[in-house]
VOBA-1610 file (N, C-alpha, C; in pm, whole numbers, padded with zeros to 5 digits, always signed):
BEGIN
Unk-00465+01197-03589Unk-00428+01230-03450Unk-00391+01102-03375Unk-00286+01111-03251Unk-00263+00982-03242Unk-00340+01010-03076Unk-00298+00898-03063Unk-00394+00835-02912Unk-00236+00802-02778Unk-00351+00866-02675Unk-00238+00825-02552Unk-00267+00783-02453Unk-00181+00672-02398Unk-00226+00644-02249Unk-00125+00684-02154Unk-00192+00718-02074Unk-00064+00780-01949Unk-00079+00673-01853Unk+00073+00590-01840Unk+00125+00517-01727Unk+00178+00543-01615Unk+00111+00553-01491Unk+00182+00559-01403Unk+00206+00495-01306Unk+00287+00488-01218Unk+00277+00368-01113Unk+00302+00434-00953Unk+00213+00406-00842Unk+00200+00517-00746Unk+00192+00424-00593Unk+00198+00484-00505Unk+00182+00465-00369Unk+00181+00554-00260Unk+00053+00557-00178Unk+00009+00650-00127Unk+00052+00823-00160Unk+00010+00844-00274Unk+00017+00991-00312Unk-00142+01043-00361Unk-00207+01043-00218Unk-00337+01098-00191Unk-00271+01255-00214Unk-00196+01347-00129Unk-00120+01450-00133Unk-00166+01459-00292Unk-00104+01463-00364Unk-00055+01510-00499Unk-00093+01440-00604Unk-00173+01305-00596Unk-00251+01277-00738Unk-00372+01334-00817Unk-00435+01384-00738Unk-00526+01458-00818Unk-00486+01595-00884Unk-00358+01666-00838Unk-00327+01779-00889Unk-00248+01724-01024Unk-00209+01598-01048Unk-00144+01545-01163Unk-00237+01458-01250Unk-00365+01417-01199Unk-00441+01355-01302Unk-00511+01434-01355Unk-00496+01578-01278Unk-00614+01712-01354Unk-00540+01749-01456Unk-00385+01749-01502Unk-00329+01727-01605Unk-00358+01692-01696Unk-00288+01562-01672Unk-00270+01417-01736Unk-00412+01436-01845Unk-00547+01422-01807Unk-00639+01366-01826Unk-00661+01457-01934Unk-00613+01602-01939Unk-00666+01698-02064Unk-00615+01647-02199Unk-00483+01582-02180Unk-00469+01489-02339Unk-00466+01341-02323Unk-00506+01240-02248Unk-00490+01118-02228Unk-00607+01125-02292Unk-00596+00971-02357Unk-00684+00900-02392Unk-00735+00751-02335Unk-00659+00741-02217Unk-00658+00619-02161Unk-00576+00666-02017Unk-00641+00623-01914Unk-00527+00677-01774Unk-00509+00511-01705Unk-00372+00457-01727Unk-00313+00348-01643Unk-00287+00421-01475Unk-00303+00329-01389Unk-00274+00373-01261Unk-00214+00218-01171Unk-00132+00204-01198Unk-00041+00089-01110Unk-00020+00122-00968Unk-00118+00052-00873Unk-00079+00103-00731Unk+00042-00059-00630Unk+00125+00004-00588Unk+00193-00064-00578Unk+00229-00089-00389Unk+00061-00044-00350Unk+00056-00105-00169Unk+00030+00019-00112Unk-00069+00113-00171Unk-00131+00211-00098Unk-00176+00183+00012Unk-00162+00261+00145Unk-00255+00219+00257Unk-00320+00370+00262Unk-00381+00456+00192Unk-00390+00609+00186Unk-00523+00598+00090Unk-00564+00707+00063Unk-00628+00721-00051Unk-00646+00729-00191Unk-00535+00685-00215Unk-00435+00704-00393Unk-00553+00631-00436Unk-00589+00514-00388Unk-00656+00459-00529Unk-00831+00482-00560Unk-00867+00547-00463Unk-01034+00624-00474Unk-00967+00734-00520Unk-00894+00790-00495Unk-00884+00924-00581Unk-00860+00855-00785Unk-00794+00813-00752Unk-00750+00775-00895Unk-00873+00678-00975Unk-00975+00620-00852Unk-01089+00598-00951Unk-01229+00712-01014Unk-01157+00836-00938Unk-01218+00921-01001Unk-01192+00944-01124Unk-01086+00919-01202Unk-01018+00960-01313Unk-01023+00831-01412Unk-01022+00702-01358Unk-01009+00595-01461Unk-01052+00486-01385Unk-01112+00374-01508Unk-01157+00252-01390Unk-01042+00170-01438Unk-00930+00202-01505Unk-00759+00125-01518Unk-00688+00138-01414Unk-00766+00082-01269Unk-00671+00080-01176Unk-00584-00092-01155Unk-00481-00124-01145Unk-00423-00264-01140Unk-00353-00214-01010Unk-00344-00343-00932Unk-00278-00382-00775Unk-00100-00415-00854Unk+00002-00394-00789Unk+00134-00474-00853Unk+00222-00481-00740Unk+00231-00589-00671Unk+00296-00625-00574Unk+00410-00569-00573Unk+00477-00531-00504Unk+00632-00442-00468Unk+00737-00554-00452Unk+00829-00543-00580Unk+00964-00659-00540Unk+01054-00552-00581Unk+01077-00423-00500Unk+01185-00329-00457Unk+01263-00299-00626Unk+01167-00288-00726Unk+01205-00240-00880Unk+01136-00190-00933Unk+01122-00024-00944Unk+01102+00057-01050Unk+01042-00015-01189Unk+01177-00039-01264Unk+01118-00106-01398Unk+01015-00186-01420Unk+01031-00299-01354Unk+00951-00396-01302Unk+00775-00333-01277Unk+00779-00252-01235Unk+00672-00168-01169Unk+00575-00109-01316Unk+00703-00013-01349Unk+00663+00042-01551Unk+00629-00065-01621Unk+00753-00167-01617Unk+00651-00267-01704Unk+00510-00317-01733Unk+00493-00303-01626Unk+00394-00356-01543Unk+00268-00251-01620Unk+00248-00148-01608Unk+00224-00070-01633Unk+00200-00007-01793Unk+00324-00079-01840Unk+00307-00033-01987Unk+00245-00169-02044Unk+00248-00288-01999Unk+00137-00402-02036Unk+00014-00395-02038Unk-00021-00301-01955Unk-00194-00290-01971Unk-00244-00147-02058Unk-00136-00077-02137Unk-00165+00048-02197Unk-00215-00032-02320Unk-00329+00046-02407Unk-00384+00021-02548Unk-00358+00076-02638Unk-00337+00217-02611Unk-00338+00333-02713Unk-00194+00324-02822Unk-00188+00436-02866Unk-00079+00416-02969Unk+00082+00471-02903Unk+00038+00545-02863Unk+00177+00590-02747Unk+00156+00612-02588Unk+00239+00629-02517Unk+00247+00575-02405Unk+00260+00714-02344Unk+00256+00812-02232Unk+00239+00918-02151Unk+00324+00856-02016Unk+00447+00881-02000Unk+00494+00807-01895Unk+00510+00951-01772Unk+00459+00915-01648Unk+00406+01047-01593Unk+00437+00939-01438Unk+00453+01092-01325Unk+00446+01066-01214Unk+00403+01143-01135Unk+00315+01100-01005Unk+00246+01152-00914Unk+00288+01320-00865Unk+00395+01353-00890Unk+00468+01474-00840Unk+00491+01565-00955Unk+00430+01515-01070Unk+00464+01639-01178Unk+00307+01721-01169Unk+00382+01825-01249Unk+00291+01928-01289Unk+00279+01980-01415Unk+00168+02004-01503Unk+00169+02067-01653Unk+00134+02184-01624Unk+00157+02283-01675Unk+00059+02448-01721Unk-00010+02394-01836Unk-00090+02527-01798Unk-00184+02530-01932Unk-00106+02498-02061Unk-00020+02616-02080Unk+00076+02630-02207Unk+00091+02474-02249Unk+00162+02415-02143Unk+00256+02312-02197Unk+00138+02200-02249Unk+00035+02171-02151Unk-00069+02105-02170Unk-00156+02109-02320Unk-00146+02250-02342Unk-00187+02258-02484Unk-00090+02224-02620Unk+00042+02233-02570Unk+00156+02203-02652Unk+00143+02025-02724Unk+00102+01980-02595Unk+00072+01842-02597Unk-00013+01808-02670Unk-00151+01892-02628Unk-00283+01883-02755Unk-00228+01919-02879Unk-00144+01968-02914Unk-00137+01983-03023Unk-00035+01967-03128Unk+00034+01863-03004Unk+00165+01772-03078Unk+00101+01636-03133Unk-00049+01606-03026Unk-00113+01462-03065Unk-00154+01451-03195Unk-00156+01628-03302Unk-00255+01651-03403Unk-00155+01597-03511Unk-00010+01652-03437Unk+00081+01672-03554Unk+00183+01582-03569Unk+00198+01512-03490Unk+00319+01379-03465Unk+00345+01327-03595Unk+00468+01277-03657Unk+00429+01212-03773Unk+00482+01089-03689Unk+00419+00943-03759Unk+00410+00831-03732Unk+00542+00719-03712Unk+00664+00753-03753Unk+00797+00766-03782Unk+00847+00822-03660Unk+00785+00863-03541Unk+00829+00935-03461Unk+00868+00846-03296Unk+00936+00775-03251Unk+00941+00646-03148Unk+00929+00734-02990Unk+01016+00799-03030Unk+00992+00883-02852Unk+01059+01038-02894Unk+00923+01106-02781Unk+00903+01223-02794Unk+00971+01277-02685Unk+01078+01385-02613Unk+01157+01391-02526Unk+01075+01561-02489Unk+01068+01548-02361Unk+00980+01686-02307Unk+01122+01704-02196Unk+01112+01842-02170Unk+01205+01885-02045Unk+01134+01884-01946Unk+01204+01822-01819Unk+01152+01772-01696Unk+01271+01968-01623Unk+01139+01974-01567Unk+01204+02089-01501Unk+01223+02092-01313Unk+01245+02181-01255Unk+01255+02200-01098Unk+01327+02107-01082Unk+01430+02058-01112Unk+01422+01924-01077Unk+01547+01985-00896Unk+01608+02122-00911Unk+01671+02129-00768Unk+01601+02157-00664Unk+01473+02117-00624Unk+01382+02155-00505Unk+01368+01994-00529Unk+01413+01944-00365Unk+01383+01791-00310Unk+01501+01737-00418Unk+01603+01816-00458Unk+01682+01756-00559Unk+01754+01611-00493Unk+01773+01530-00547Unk+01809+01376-00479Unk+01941+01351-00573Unk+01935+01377-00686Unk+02057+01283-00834Unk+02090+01372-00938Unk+02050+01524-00883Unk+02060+01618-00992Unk+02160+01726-00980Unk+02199+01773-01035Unk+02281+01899-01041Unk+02229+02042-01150Unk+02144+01978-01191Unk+02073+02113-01308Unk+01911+02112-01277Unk+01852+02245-01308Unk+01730+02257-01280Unk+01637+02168-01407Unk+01713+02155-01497Unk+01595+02145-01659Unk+01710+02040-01738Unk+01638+01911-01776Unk+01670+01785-01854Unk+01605+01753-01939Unk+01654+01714-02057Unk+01554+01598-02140Unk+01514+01492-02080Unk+01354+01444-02086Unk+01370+01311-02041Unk+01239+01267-02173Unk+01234+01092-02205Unk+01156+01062-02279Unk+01065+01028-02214Unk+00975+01118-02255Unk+00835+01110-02180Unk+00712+01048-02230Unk+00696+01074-02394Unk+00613+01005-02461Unk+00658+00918-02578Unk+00608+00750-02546Unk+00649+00710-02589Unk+00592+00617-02692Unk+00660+00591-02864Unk+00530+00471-02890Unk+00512+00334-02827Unk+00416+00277-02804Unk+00379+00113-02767Unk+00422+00045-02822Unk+00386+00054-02948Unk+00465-00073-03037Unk+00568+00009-03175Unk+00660-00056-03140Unk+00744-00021-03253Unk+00785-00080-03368Unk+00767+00014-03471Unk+00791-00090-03638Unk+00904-00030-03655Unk+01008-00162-03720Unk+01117-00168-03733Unk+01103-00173-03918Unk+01197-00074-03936Unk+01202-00083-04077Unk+01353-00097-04185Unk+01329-00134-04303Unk+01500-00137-04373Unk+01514-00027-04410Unk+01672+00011-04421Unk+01666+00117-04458Unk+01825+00100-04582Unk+01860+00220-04625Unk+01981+00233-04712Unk+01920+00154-04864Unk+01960+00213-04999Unk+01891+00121-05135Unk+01981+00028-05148Unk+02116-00013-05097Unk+02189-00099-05135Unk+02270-00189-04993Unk+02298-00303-05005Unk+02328-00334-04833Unk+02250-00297-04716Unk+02103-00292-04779Unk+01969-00285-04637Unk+02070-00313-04498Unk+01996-00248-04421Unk+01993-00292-04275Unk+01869-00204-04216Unk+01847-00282-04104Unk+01739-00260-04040Unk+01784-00107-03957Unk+01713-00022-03924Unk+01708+00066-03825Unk+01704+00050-03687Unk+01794+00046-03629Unk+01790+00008-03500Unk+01746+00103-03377Unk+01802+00269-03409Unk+01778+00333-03325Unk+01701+00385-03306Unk+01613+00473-03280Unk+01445+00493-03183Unk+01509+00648-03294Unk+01382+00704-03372Unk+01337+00861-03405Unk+01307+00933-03301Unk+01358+01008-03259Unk+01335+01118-03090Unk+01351+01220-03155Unk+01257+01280-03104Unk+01196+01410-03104Unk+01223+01515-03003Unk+01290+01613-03006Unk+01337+01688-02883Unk+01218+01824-02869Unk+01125+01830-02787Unk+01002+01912-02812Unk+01032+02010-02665Unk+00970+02132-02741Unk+00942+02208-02613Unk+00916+02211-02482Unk+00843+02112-02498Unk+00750+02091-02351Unk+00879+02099-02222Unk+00751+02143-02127Unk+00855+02130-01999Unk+00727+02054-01910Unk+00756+01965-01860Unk+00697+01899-01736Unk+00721+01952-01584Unk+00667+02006-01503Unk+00749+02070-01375Unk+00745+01973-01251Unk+00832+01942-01191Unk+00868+01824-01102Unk+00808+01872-00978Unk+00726+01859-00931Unk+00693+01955-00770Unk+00685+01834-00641Unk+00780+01780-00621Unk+00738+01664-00480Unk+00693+01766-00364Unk+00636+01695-00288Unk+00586+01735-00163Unk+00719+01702-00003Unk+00790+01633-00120Unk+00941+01584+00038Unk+01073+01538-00088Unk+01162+01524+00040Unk+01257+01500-00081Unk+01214+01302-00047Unk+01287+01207-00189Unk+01253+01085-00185Unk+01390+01034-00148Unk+01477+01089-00099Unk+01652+01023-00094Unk+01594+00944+00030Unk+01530+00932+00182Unk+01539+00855+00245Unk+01511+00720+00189Unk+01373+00729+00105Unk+01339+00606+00039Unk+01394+00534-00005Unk+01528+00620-00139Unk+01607+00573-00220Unk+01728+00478-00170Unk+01722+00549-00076Unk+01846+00481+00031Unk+01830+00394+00074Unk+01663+00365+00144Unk+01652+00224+00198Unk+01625+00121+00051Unk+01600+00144-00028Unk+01545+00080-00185Unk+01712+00021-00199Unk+01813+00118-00226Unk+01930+00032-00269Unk+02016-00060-00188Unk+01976-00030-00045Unk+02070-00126+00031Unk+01973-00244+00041Unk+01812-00247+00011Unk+01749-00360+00002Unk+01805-00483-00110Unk+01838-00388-00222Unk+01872-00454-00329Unk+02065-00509-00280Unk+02129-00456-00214Unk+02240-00479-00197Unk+02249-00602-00125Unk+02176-00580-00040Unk+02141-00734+00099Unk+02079-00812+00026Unk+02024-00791-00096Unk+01999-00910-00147Unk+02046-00987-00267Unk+02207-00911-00258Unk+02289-01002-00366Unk+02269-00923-00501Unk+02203-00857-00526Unk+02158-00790-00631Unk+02319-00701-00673Unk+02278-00684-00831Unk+02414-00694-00879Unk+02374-00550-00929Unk+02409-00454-00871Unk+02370-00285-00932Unk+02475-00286-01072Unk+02394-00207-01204Unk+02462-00135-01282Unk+02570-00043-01226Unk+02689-00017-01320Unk+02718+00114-01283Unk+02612+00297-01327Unk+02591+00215-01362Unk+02477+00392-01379Unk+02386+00375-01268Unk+02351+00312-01203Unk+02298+00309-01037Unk+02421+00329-00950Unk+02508+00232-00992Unk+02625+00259-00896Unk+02641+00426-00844Unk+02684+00460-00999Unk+02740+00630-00986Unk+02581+00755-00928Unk+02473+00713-00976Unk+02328+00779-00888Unk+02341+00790-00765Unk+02382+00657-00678Unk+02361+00600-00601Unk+02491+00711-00494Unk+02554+00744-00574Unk+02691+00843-00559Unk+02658+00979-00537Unk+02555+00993-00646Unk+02551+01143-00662Unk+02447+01213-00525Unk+02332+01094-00528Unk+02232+01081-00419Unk+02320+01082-00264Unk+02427+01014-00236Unk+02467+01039-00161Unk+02502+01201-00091Unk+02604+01259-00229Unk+02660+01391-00220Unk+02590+01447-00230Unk+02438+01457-00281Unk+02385+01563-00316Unk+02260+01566-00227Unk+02240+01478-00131Unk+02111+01468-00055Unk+02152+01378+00074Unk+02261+01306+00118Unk+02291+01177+00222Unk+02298+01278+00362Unk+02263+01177+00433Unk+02332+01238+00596Unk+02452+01151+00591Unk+02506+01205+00715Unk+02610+01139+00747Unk+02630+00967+00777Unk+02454+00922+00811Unk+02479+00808+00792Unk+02478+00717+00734Unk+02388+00804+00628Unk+02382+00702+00482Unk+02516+00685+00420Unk+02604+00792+00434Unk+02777+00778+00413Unk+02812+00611+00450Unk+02804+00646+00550Unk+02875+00523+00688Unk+02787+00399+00688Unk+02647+00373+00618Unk+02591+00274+00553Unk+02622+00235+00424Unk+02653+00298+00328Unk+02702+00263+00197Unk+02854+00205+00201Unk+02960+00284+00261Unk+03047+00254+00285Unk+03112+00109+00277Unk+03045+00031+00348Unk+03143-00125+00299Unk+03109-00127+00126Unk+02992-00143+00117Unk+02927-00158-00013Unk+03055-00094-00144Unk+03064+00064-00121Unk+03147+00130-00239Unk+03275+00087-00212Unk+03342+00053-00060Unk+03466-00041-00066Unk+03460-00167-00143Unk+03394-00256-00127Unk+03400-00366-00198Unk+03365-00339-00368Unk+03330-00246-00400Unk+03349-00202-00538Unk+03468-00146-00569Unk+03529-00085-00464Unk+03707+00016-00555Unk+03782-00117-00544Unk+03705-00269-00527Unk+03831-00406-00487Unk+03793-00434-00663Unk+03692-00417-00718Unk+03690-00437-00880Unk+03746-00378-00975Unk+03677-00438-01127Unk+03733-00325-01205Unk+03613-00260-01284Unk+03626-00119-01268Unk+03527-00043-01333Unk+03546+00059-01418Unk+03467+00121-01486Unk+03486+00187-01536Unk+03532+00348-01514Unk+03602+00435-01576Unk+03668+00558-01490Unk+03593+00679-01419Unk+03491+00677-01444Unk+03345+00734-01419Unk+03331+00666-01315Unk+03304+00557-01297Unk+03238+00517-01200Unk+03333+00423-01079Unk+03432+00466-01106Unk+03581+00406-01037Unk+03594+00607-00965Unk+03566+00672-01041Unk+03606+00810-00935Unk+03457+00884-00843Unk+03357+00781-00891Unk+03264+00832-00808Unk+03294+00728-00662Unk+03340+00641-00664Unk+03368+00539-00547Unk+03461+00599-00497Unk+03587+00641-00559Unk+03669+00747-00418Unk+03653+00835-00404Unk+03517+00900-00442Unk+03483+01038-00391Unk+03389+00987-00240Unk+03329+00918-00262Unk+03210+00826-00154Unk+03322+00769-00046Unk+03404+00740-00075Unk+03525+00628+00030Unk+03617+00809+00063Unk+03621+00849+00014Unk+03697+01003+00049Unk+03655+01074+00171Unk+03495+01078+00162Unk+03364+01116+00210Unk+03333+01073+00384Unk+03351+00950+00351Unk+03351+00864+00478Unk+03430+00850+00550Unk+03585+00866+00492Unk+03698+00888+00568Unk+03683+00997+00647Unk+03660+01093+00590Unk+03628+01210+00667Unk+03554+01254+00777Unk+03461+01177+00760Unk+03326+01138+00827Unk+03360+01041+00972Unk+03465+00952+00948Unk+03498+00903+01032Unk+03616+00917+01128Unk+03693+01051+01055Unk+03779+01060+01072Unk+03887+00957+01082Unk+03931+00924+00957Unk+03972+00782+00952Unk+04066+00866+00840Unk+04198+00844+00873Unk+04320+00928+00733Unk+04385+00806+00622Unk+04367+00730+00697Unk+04401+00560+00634Unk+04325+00557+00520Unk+04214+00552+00531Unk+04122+00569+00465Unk+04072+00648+00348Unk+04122+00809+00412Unk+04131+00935+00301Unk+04205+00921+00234Unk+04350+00884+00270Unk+04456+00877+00165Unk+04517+00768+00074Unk+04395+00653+00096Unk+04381+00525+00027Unk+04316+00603-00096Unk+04201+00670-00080Unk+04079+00721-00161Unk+04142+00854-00219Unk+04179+00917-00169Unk+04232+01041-00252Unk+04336+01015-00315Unk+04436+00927-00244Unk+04545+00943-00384Unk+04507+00845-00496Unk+04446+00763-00480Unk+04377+00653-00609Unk+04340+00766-00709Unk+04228+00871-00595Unk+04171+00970-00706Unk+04258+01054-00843Unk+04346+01109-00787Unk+04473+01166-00824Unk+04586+01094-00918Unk+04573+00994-00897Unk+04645+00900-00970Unk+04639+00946-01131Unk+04559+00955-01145Unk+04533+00973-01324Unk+04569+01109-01394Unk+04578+01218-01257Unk+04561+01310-01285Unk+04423+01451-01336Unk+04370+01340-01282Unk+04193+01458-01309Unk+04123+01420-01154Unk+04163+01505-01105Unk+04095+01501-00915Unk+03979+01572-00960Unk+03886+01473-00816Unk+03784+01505-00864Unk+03724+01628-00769Unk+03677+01732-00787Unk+03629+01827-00687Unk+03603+01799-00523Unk+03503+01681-00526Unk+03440+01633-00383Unk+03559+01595-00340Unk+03682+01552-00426Unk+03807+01453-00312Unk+03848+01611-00236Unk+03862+01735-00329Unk+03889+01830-00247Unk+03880+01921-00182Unk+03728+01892-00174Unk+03651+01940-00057Unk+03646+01861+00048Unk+03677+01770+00021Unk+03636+01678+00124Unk+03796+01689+00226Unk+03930+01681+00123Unk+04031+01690+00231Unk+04030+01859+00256Unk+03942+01922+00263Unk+03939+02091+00314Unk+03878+02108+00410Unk+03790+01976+00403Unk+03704+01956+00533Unk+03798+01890+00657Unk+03867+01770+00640Unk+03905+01729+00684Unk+04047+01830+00844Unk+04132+01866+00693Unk+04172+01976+00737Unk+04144+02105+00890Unk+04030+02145+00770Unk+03963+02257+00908Unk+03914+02184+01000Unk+03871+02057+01021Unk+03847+02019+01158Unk+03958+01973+01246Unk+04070+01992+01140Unk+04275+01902+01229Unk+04249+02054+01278Unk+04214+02161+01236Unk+04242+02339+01263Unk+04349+02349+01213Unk+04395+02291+01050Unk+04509+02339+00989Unk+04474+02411+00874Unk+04374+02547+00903Unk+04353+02630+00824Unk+04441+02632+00667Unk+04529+02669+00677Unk+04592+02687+00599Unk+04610+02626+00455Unk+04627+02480+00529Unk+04630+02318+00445Unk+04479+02353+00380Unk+04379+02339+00432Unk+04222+02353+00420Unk+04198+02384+00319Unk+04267+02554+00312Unk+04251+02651+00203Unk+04253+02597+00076Unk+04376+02564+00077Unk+04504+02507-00036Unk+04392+02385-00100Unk+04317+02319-00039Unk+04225+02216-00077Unk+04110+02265-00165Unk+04041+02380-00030Unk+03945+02443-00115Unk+03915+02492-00219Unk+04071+02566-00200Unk+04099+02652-00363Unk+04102+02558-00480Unk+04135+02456-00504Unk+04133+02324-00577Unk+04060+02275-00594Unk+03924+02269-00502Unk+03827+02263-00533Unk+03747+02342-00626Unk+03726+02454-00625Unk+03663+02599-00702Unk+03759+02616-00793Unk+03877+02631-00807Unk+03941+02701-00977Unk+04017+02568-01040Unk+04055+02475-00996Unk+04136+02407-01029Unk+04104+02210-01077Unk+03968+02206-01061Unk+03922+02059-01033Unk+03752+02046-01137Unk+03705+01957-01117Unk+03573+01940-01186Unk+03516+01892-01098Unk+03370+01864-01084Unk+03290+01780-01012Unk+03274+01672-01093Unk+03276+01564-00990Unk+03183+01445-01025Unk+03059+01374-01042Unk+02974+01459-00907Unk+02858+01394-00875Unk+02773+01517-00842Unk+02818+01593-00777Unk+02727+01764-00712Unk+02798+01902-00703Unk+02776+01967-00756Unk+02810+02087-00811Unk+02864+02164-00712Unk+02743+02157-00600Unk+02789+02207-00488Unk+02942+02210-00394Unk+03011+02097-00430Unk+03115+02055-00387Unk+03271+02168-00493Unk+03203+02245-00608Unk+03344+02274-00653Unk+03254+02409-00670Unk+03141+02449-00581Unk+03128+02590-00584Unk+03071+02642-00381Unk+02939+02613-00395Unk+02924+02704-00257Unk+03006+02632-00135Unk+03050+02492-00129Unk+03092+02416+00007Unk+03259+02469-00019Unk+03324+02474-00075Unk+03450+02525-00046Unk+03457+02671-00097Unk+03400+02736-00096Unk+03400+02893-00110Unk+03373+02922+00072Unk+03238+02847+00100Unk+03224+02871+00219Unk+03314+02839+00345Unk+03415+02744+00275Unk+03508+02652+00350Unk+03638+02785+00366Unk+03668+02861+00202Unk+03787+02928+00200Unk+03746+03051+00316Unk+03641+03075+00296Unk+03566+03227+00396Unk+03614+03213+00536Unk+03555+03044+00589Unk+03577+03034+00735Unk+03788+03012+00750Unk+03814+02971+00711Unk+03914+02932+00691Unk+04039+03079+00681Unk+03968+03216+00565Unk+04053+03296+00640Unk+04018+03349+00722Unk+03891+03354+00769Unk+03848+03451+00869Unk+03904+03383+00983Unk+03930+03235+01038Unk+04079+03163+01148Unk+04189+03239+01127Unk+04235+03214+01035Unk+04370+03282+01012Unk+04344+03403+01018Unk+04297+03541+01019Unk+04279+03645+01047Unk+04324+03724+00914Unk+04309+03651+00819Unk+04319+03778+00714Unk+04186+03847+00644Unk+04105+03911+00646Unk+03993+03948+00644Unk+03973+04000+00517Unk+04122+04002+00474Unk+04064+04064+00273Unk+04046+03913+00217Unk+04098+03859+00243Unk+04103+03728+00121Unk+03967+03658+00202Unk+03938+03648+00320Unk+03809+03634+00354Unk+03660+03718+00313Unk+03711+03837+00261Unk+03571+03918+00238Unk+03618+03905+00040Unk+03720+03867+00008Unk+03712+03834-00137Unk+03627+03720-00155Unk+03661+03581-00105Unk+03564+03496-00103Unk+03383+03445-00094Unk+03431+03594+00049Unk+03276+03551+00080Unk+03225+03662-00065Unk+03238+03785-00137Unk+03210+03794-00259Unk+03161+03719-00411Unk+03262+03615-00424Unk+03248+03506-00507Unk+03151+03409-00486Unk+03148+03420-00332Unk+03023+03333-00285Unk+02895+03390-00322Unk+02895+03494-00305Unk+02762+03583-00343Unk+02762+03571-00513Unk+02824+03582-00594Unk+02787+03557-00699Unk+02765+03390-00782Unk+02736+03315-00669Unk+02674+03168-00723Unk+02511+03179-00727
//
């Protein structure tokens, strides 16, 4: 049977840690608890559960934080867990009884992270793989009988389990102030933050987190990136045009989008929006519809299904045609 420690790293989640260490604790063999500037009760609650509590000063990084975290684990694999999940029984026992059966050959174990669209922040689907359990130390071995080479890539295991995501708020305000900390401070974002950082916008921003990001994703469409993450920047610069009502702007960002020929949904919702607020219904439509049958999303789903369905509805119900308005609002009902 193998052995586990569950890492986590927390701050003030008095709220919701004890409903996740009553979990955790039915297959841990070790509970890490990284508090990272509680002023709440997180860390008496959490010495109910383990005396592995460590202090880890906050320098505005996640990883940094895990690391942190996975340095003081002992056991043989690692339980990487957060304050806002939830196990069932079921799954909890799934766990007991994956610890019996694991074979040793096995590097990371991948559980489905579920709910993830309630407080959704970077998501577009309810249910993901994520690697959740992981080994500590990894043996690297040769492989092939002739021209050895080493094994490089990690044995993953794709297992039943579902983990259920339950926050108590959504975390996008946080996230928002977290990346422009890192921006003001010269910090050089990946593009796979870049494009999050995108999706978080569309899929959770107010209007002013738009109009705060904004220089930021301009001074990125002045680089060169990759096409992924070159069309999540004129969907964000599309966004803001709009927002600001600024056309200079939209049609810098939308026709870049277009250029290649694969528009991206949000560019055409976004000029449908634009549109119905000129009150050129008509134009609007023609956007919307392009949005829903004719386009893909980039970043939020929402943008090439309920926001321009709802856009085509208002849009004929202006123009006064009331069938192609009660066709829509139909289609709408079936999302």
């Amino acid at each position: 049977m193998i052995t586990i420690s569950t890492c986590m790293i927390v701050k003030n989640e008095e709220q919701l840690l004890s409903r996740c260490l009553d979990c955790v604790k039915a297959f841990s063999d070790e509970i890490i608890v990284v508090d990272t500037g509680s002023t709440d009760r997180t860390k008496e609650i959490a010495a109910q559960y383990t005396q592995h509590i460590y202090d880890f000063t906050w320098v505005n990084d996640f990883s940094a934080a895990r690391n942190f975290s996975f340095s003081k684990a002992t056991m043989e694999y690692i339980y990487v867990a957060d304050a806002d999940e939830v196990i069932d029984s079921d799954n909890i026992k799934q766990i007991q009884d994956l610890k019996k059966i694991l074979l040793p050959e096995i590097d990371i174990v991948q559980m489905y992270y579920t709910n993830q669209l309630e407080f959704g922040t970077t998501y577009n689907y309810d249910k993901e793989y994520r690697p959740k359990l992981i080994k500590r130390l990894r043996e690297f071995h040769w492989q092939d009988p002739l021209h050895e080479t080493l094994r490089l890539e990690p044995v993953i295991f794709d297992s039943d389990i579902a983990i259920i995501h339950k926050p108590h708020e959504s975390h996008s305000a946080r996230d928002f102030a977290n990346l422009q900390k890192l921006i003001q401070s010269g910090a050089s974002l990946s593009s796979k933050l870049n494009i999050m950082y995108a999706k978080e916008l569309f899929i959770a921003g107010t209007k002013q987190d738009f109009l705060t990001a904004k220089d930021y994703f301009l001074t990125l469409s002045y680089g060169t990136l990759a096409q992924d993450e070159l069309k999540a920047v004129q969907c964000v610069l599309t966004k803001c045009g709009v927002l600001e009502s600024n056309p200079h702007l939209i049609l810098g960002a939308a026709l870049k989008n277009m250029a290649d020929g694969a528009v991206s949904a949000e560019v055409c919702t976004c000029l449908g929006e634009y549109y119905e607020a000129c009150k050129e219904y008509a134009e609007a439509a023609l956007w919307y519809y392009n949005a829903v049958y004719e386009t893909q999303c980039e970043l939020a789903v929402k943008y090439g299904q309920e926001l321009p369905l709802q856009g085509l509805v208002r849009c004929y119900t202006a123009l006064g045609d009331s069938e192609q308005a009660s066709y829509y609002e139909e289609e709408l009902n079936k999302i």
